[in-house]
N, C-alpha and C positions, 0 to 999 in steps of 0.2 A: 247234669253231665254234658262234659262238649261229645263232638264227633273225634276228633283227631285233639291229641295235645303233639303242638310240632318241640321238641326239645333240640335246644341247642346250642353246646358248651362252649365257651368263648376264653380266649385267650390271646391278648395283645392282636387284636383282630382290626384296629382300628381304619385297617385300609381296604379289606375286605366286607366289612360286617354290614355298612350299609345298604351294598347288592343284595347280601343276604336276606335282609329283613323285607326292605322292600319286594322281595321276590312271593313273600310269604304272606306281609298285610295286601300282597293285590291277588292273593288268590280267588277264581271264579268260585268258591265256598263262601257263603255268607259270614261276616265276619262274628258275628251270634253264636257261629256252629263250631269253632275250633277256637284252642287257646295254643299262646307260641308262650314257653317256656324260656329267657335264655339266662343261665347260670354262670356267673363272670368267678374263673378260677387267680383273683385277684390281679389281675391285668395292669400292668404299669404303663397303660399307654394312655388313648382317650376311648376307649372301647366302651366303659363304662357312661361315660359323659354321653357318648351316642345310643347308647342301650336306652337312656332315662329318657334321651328327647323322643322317641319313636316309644317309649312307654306315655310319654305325658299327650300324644298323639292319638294311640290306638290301644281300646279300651281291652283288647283280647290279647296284651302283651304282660307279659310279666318279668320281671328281672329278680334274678337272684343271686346276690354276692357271697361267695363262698367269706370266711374267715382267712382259710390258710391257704396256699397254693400247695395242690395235691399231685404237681408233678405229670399230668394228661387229665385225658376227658374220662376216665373211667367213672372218678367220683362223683364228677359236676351229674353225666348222665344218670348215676343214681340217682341222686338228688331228686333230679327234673321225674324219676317214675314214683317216688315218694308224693310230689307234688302233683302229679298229675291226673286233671280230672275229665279226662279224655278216656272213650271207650278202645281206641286205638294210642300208641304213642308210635309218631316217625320223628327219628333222629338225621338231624342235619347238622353238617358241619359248617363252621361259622364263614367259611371261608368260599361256600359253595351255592349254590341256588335251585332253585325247585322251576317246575314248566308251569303256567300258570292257572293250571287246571289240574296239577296234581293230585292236589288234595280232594276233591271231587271226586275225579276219575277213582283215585288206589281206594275210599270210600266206599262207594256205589256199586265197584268189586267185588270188596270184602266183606259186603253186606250179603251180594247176592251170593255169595259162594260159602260164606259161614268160614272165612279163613280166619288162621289164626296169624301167620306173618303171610306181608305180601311185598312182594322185590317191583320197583317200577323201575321201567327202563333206564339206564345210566348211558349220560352222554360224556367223553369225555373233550375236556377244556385245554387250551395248550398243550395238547400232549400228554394230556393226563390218560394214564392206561383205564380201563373197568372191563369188567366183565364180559362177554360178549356171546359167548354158545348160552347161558341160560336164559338170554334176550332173544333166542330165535323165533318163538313164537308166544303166544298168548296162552296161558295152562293155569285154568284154577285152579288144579288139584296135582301138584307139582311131586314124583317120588325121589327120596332120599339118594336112593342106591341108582338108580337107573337115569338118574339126570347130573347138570352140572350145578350142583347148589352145591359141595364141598367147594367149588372157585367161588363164591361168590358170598364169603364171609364176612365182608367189613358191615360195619353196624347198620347202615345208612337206608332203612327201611322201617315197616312200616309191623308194629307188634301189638296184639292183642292186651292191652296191660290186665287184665284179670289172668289171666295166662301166664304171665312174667310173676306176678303176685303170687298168686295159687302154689307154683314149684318154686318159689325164691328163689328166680333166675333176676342174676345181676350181673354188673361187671364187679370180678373177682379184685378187691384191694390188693392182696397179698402177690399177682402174679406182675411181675415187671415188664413184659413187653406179652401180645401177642391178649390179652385182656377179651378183646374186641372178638377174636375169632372162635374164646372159650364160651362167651356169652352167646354168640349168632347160635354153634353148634349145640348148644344145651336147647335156646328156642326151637330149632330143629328138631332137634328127637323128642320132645315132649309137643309139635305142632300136631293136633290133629290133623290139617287143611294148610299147604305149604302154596300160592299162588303166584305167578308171574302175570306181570301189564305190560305186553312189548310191543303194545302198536302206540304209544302216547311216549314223548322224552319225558319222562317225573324228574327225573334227577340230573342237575350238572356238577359235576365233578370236575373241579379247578386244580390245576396246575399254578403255584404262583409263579408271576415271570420271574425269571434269574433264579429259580432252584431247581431241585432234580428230585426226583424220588428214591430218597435213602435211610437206609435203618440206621437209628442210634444204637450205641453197641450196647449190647446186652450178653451179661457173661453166660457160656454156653448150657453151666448148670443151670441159671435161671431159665434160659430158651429150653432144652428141654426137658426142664419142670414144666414148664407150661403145657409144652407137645404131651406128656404124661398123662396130663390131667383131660385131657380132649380124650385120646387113645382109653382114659378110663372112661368116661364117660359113654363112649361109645359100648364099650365093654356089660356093664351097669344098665344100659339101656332094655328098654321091652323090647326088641328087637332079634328075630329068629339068629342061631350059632350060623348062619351060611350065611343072612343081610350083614351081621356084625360084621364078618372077616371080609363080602364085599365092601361095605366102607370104611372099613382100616384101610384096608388097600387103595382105594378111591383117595382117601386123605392122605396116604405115603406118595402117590401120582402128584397131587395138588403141591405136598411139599416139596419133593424133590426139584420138583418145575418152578414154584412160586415162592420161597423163605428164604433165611438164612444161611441156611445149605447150600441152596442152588450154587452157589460159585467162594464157598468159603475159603478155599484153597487161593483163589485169587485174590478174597478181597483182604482175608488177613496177611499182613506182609510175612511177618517172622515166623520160621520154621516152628518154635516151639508153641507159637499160638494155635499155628496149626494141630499139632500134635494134640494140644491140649482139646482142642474141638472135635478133631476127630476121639478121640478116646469117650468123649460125652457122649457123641454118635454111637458111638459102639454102644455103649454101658444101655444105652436108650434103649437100641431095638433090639439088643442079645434080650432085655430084662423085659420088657413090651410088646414085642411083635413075635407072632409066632412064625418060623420057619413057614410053616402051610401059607400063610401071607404072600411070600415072596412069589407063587406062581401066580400071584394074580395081577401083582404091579404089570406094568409095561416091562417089555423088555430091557431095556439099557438101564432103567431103574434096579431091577434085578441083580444085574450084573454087576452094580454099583454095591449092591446087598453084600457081596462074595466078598469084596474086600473091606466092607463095613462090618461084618460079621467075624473076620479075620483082622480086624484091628491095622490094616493095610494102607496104610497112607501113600507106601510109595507107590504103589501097585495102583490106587484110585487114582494118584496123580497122572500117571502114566496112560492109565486108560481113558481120564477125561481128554487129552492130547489125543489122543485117538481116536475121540469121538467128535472132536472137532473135527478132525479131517478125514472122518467116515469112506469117502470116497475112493479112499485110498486100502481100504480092509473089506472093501466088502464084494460080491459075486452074486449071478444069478444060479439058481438050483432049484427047479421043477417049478416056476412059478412066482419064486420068492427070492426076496435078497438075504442075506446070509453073511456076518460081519466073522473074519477070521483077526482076531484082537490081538497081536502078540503079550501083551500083560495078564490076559487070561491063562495063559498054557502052563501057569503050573495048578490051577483050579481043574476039577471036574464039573464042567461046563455040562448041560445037556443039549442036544445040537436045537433042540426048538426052542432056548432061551436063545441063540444066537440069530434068531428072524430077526431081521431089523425093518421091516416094510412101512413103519411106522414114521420111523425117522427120516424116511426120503420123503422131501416136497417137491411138488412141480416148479419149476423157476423160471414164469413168462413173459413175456414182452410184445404185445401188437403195436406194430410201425406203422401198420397204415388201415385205413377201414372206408372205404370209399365206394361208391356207388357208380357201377360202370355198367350201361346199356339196362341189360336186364339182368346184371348180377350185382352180389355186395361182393367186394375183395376185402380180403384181410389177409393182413401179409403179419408175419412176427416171428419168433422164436419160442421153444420151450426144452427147457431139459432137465434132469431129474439130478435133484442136491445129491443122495448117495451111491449115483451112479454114470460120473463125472468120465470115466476110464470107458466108459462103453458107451459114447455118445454117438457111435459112427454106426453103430447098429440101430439107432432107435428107428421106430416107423410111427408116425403121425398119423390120425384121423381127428376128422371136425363133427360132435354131436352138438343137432339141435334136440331137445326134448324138450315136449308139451308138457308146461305146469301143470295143466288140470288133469288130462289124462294120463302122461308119464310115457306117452308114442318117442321114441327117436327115429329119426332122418340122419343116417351116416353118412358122409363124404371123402373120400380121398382129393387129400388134394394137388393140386395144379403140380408142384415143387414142395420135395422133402429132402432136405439134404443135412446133416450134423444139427437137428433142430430146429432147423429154421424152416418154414413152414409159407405158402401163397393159396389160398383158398380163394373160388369163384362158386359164392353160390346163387346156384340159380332162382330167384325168389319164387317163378312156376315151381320147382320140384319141392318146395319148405309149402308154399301154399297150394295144392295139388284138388281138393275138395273143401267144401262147407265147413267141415269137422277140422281140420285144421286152420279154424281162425280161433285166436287166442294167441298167448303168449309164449314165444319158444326161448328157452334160456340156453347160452353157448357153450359147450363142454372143448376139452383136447382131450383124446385119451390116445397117451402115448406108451408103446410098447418097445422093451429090450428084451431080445432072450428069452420070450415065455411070460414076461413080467409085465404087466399093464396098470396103470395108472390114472383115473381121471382129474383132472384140474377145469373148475370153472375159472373162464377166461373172462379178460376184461381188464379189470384197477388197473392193473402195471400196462401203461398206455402212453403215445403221443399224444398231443391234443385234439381231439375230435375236431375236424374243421365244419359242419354242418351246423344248421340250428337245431334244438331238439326236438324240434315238430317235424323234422327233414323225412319223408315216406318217399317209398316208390310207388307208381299205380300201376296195378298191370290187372290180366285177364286172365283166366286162367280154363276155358271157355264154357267154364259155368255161369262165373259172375265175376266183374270186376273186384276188387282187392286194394288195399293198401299195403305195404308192410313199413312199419318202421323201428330202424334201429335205435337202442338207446341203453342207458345204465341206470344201472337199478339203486336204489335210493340209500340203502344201508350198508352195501357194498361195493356198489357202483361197477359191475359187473356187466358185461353183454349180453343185452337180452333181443329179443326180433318181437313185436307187438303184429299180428298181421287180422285184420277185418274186413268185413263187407265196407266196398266203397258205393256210395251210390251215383250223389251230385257234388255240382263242384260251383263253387259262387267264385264269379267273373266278372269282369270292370272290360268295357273295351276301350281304346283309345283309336283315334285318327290315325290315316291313312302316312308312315310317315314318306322319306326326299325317297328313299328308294322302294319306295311302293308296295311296302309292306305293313300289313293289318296287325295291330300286337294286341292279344287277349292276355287278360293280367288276370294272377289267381292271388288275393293280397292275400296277407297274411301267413302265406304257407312256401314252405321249400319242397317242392315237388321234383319226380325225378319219372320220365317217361320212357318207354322203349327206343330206341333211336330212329326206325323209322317207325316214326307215330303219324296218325291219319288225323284228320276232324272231317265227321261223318255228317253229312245236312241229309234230313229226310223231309219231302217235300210231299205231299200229297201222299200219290202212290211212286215218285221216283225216290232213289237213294242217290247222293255224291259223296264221291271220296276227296280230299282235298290233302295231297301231302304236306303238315307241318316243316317245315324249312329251317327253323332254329329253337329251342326251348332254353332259357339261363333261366334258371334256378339259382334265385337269393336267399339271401337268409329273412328278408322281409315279405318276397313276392317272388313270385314263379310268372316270367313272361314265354306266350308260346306266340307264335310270330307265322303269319301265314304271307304267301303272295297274293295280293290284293286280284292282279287279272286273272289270277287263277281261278275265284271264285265269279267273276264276269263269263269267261269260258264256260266255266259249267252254266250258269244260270242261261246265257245266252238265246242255245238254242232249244231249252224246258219247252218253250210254247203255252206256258201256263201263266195265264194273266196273271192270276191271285192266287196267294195258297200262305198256309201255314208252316212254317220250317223249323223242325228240332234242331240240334244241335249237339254232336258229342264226342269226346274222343275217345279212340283207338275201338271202343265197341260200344253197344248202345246198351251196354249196361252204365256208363258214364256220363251222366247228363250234362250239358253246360247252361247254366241259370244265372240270372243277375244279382249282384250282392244283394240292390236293395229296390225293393217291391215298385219304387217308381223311378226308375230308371229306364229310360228310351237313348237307342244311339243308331246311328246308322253305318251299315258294312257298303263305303261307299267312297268315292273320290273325295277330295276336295271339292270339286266342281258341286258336287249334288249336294255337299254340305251347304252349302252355304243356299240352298232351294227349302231348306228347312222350313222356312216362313210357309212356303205352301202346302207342309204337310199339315201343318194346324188351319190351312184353309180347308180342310179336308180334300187337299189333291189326288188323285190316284196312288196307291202304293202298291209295289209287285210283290213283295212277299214280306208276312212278318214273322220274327222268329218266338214263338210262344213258349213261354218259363213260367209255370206257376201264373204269379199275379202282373205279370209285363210283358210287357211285348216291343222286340228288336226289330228293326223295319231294315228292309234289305231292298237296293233297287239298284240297276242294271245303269253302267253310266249312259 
């Protein structure tokens, strides 16, 4: 028996299929431990001719030609769970590709966790949609009712095949569209152990260029026949009378948002098509879905119910216009927004189906995020989708809050006018103690009326102009600090990273025409307080030496002192010899040499070129000591 059998059904794929394959014989899994299925549903192209070379190649490939073409992948992926001798089966599409540790990783999971399907994260490819709330985190033991695995129905995962076996779960022959999402949902309810992998990509999902993502038509009896048979299922399931009617309704949310449905009224042109679909709609949930249902959808779903229940087409039409332009029907009432629909008003509405809080998003824009003195500014906009009419009310704040501990730091900011928003924060007040090093992720929470909102800030942005390593260093007079801003990897959101800063590795360069010493920090874009010091401690004396210029690049951070300045001080020390620190702004900041042998001298011209006599072992007046070096410093 393998580990994994990867199945996957092919049709006229010949311009995709070799990504595919290849994606699959280079997996970090030993090629010994998996077998890849692929079942050619009679393909008129070269799909085949490529299947057999990459068969005649790699010993853990198998090809299977169907006889007849069966019109999709339902039947080929039978096939492949018939043939397969894998204790796992993942189905892939011919068109798509796996991460190259997939198979490994969903594995090594699903071993330790005794699952029976396991979802690996989807990426998606040109604009290909997937899934995204049941990828938020990592969950071996994923629930039905309380998670988002009703969205995240297409096949493209990873199945128990003794499981599939045992309850003759297949893909349905008899159903003509929608196949895929009767088989996921039967794996489901009969899953002992449902698992998510959401720190690895397993799966990419392709977009091909030049198409779009669209249903072939399927007449609305057969669609909801199919909706039927799921809706039974669920029914028929071991599943307590209160989980059942929570996942009917979870899957009436999923469909109204995600099918057929969603925009039928748009997308069939002709009145009587229309007619003819909505009447199936009707027939569907008058005969399927119980009234008690209806309080659990979301709201505007609901409301959709009234006139699906009442066979109301012009009435639905009317109120999807409505909903498009929400902004225009709705008010605030103790808290809450509250949509007044005129296509509702010859229903008897209940005023708490009419909360609409759901439907308003935040809609933001940062213009600028820039590092000034000792603050970050961020300047932008934000205002609320179904509350477009009250925007001169709204009132803005800026929350940091600590990932690990869950602390917020509130701000008002600089300027709040019709949304548009100018924050200065101070990076002392975000990093205040010890306990506030760590991660702070950026919130808005904007308030109309009683009615408050939070939106994580970030994606909708100008182009950050900084590198991503760009920090500020400050003090905060416990101990020196970094903070640095940056976006977050999945979302790409504004987050503030802020840590103990200790030392800083340094390069110096010659004295240059206008007599200024330039200490270079390579690799880093540093941002310092504007009057920053560099502190020399000599013995038992201290000097202060004010920094004169700091440019921060994206490569190297130069901070530039006045060369007599540091003659002044030394001048009149009186101290023949002595060892000299080095640091800025406090002496929690070290300044140390990149690299373990490095010597340079903080010194004219003139005394440069007397170098020869320091390796006579000449007198030297002060060295500056770093770890394993030492900086020679002498008086012109």
């Amino acid at each position: 028996m393998f580990k994994i059998t990867v199945a996957v059904p092919c049709y006229n794929s010949e311009r995709y299929i070799s990504r595919c394959i290849d994606s699959l014989v280079n997996q970090s899994m030993p090629a010994d431990e998996y077998e890849i299925i692929c079942v050619d549903d009679r393909s008129t192209d070269r799909t085949v001719d490529i299947l057999h070379e990459y068969e005649s190649r790699y010993t853990q490939l198998k090809v299977i030609k169907r006889k007849t073409n069966s019109g999709g992948p339902g039947k080929p992926r039978n096939q492949a769970i018939e043939a397969a001798k894998g204790k796992y089966i993942f189905f892939v599409d011919s068109d798509d590709f796996l991460g190259p540790e997939a198979l490994e990783r969903m594995y090594r999971f699903a071993e330790e966790h005794d699952s029976d399907v396991v979802l690996g994260k989807m990426k998606g490819v040109n604009g290909r949609p997937v899934p995204q709330a049941i990828f938020k985190q990592t969950n071996p033991d994923v629930g039905l009712i309380d998670s988002a695995l009703v969205y995240a129905l297409g096949p493209t995962k990873m199945f128990r095949v003794s499981m599939l076996r045992e309850n003759d779960i297949d893909f349905p022959s008899n159903i003509q569209a929608t196949e895929d999402q009767v088989f996921v949902m039967s794996a489901y309810l009969h899953a002992h152990k449902i698992s998510v992998l959401a720190d690895y990509d397993c799966y990419y999902a392709v977009l091909r260029e030049g198409e779009h993502m669209t249903f072939a038509y399927v007449s609305p009896e057969d669609y909801y026949g199919a909706m039927k048979v799921i809706i039974d299922m669920i029914k028929s399931s071991t599943l307590s009378e209160s989980q059942k009617e929570k996942l009917t309704a979870k899957f009436l949310n999923r469909h109204f948002e995600f099918s057929r449905t969603t925009d039928f009224t748009e997308v069939l042109e002709t009145e009587s098509e229309q007619i003819e679909w909505m009447n199936e709609l009707h027939l569907f949930v008058e005969k399927n879905i119980s009234p008690a249902i209806d309080l659990l959808v979301k709201n505007h779903f609901r409301l959709k119910l009234f006139f699906i229940r009442n066979n109301d087409l012009t009435g639905f039409k009317q109120f999807e216009r409505e909903e498009a332009d929400i902004h225009d029907f709705t008010s605030v009432d103790q808290g809450n927004i509250y949509g007044d629909f005129p296509s509702l008003s010859g229903y008897d509405v209940p005023r708490e189906a009419l909360k609409m809080n759901h439907k308003n998003k935040l809609i933001h824009f940062i213009e600028v995020i820039e590092f000034k003195d000792r603050r970050l500014m961020v300047k932008g906009s934000v205002h609320h989708s179904a509350l477009q009419r009250q925007a001169a009310r709204q009132k803005v704040t800026g929350v940091w809050v600590n990932r690990q501990n869950k602390a917020e730091k509130t701000f008002i900011p600089d300027v709040s006018e019709g949304g548009r928003f100018e924050f200065s924060f101070y990076f002392d007040d975000i990093a205040e103690t010890e306990s506030d090093f760590g991660v702070w992720d950026f919130f808005i929470d904007s308030e109309i009326d009683g009615y408050t909102k939070r939106g994580r800030i970030g994606r909708n942005r100008e182009p950050y102009h900084y590198a991503s390593h760009a920090r500020y260093i400050g003090n905060n007079g416990f101990c020196a600090y970094y903070a640095r801003p940056y976006f977050t990897k999945d979302y790409d959101n504004l987050s503030l990273d802020i840590q103990k800063q200790t030392s800083l590795k340094i390069e110096f360069s010659k004295e240059d025409a206008n007599g200024l010493l330039t200490i270079t920090v390579p690799g880093q874009q540093l941002f310092f307080p504007e009057q920053s010091i560099l502190l020399l401690r000599v013995n038992e004396r201290e000097m202060f030496i004010p920094i004169k210029r700091v440019i921060a690049k994206s490569d190297n951070t130069e901070i530039q002192i006045a060369r007599h300045l540091i003659g002044n001080k030394f001048g009149p020390v009186g101290v023949v010899q002595g060892q000299v620190e080095m640091f800025i702004n406090s002496y929690h900041t070290l300044l140390e040499p990149k690299k373990d042998d490095l010597s340079t001298f903080l010194c004219s011209a003139r005394i440069e070129k007397k170098r020869l006599f320091f390796h006579m072992k000449k007198k030297v007046d002060y060295r500056i000591k770093a770890n394993h070096s030492t900086f020679y410093l002498t008086r012109r």
